[in-house]
C-alpha positions, 0 to 999 in steps of 0.5 A: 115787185115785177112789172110783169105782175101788171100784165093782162091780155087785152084783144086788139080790137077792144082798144077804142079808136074813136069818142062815142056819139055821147059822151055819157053813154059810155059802160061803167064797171063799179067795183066795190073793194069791200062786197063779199064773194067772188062776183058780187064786188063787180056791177055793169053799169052805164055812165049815166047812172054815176050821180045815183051811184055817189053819196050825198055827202061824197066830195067829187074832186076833178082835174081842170087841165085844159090839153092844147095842140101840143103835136107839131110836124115840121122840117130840119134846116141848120143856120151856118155860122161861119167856118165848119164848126158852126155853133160851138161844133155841134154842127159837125157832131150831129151831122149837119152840112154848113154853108155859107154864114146865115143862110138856112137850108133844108138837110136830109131831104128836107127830113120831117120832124114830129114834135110832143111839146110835153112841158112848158119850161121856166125861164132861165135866169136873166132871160124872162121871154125866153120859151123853152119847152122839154118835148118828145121827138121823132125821129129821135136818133138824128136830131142833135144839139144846136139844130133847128126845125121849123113849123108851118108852110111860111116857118111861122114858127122856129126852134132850136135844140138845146140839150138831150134828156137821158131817155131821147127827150130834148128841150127845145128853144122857140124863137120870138112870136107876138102870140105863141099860143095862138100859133100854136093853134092853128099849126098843132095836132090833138096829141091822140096818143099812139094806140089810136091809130089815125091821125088826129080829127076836128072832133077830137079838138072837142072830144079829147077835152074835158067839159070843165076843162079850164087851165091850158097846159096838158098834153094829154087829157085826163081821160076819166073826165071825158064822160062827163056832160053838163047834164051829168054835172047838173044832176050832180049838184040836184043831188047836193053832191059837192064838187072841187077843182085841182089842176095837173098838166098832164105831161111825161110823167103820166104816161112815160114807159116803164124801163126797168123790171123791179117796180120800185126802180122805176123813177116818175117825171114831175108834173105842174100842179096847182090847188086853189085855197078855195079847193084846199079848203073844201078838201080839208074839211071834208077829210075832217068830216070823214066824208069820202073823197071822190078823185076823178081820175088817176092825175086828181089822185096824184095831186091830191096825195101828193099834196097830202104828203106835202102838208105832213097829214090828212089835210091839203094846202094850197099851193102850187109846185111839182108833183113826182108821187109814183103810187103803186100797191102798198101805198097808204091813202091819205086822201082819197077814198074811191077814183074814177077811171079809164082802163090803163095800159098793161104795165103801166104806172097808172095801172099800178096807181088803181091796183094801189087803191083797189089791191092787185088780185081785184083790179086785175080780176075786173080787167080780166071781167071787162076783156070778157065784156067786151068793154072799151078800153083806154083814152076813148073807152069806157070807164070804172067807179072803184070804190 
């Protein structure tokens, strides 16, 4: 299977650069997988209508994931440690000027860095307070091993490289602070990703998060979620329509290019998850049920299968670990059985994890209907009910 079989045209100025004034005011494309004829599985909607459009007996399943600043911009200094090795010689090999023993000095003009935290590491062994994180940097080519960018105005927070990834990723190494988080706060950036092309405003500190939004730990939000209002949600429960929280934090393995050409060659990065025995259980018994599951975006798909995968069968247990289930056409659902989604990139693997559920031709037919419509696509963008 290409890569290449994934492409659609999409016009520049469909891509949504800012939220709408209400979150539910968003379109919605219902697709129904099984209607007959050629247009009749395709219906413009509106956002609002989705409690109407859900079975009585359907279980809606949400990400909780709660997206932090994870977006840092800081500077390059190295600390000298005596004779022109430095530390271990990695001074030397990437570049940097040593001077005198424990003194910091800016280097390359005082280069600026920009910083994607992507993942909270474990602590190594024998080092419990040790914060370490995998992340994304620019520019990548000039930040080597064993050098040090600090954050904020008074370097209110450090960091150390500490190794390379195959692809340009680093993990770095904080140095202690009493409230990490909290920092990070103040200094970090909404991580806007990049096809919206402006820099990060205080309304996305809201907007680019989910309502129900609960567990800290993504770096980008689970887009299909971000149409939902308390109103919507209250509807839902009017309606008696059972609902279950699942968490995955949105990391590097949600939306890392895809580099190779065969579609089956591509390898997806693991991503923390966590299902509650409360969750388990409600998911469990709906599947025994034959009620249909309802996954609110392509990260609760993820969970949820995987999670099947784990459990041998067409059940769930609780649980907690990381998920790397890479999905695309061919794959069979153990779980669930309809997905709301935001309009993904062309060639990219959450693509290919709707066309798996909804089958290629169909998928890509409705993105085709939704260039044509006018539809907003991708994080701020409107959205589709594939069922």
């Amino acid at each position: 299977m290409q890569v290449s079989d994934f492409h659609f045209d999409l016009p520049e100025e469909l891509i949504a650069q800012h939220p709408l004034a209400d979150r539910a005011s968003s379109r919605l494309l219902r697709l129904q997988r099984r209607a007959v004829g050629s247009d009749s599985g395709l219906q413009d909607l509106n956002f609002h209508q989705l409690p109407d459009l859900l079975r009585p007996d359907d279980l809606v399943v949400f990400n909780d994931t709660k997206v932090f600043p994870a977006r840092l911009f800081g500077r390059r200094v190295t600390a000298a440690q005596g004779g022109a090795e430095g530390r271990s010689g990695e001074s030397r090999r990437s570049g940097l000027h040593v001077i005198a023993q424990d003194s910091e000095v800016p280097i390359f003009g005082q280069g600026r860095v920009e910083v994607l935290l992507t993942k909270e590491l474990p602590a190594p062994l024998g080092r419990p307070d040790a914060n370490e994180w995998e992340c994304l940097v620019r520019p990548g080519r000039k930040l080597g091993v064993g050098e040090r960018i600090v954050f904020g105005d008074q370097n209110e927070l450090s960091a150390e490289v500490v190794s390379r990834g195959e692809f340009g990723e680093r993990v770095i190494r904080f140095a202690p602070v009493e409230d990490f988080f909290s920092v990070l706060e103040r200094l970090g950036h909404v991580p806007l990703p990049p096809y919206i092309a402006r820099q990060d405003a205080l309304e996305d500190r809201g907007r680019y998060q989910t309502v129900y939004a609960q567990a800290r730990g993504s770096v980008a939000a689970p887009t299909a979620g971000l149409h939902f209002t308390a109103e919507i949600l209250a509807r839902m429960r009017e309606r008696g329509i059972e609902t279950a929280e699942v968490t995955l934090h949105v990391g590097l393995g949600t939306f890392q290019p895809v580099r190779v050409e065969r579609v089956e060659d591509h390898k997806l990065h693991g991503e923390t998850y966590a299902i509650s025995e409360e969750a388990a259980q409600k998911i469990t018994a709906a599947l025994a049920a034959g009620r249909r599951i309802v996954a609110v975006g392509t990260t609760t798909v993820r969970t949820l299968e995987f999670a099947a995968s784990c459990a041998g069968g067409n059940r769930i247990e609780a649980g907690s670990g990381e998920a790397n289930l890479f999905i695309y056409p061919g794959f069979q659902f153990k779980v669930v059985g309809a997905m709301l989604t935001n309009f993904h990139l062309p060639k990219s693997t959450l693509l290919m994890l709707v066309c798996a559920l909804g089958g290629e031709e169909l998928v890509l037919r409705a993105y085709r209907h939704a260039v044509q419509q006018r539809y907003r696509f991708y994080s701020y963008g409107d959205c589709m009910l594939l069922e």
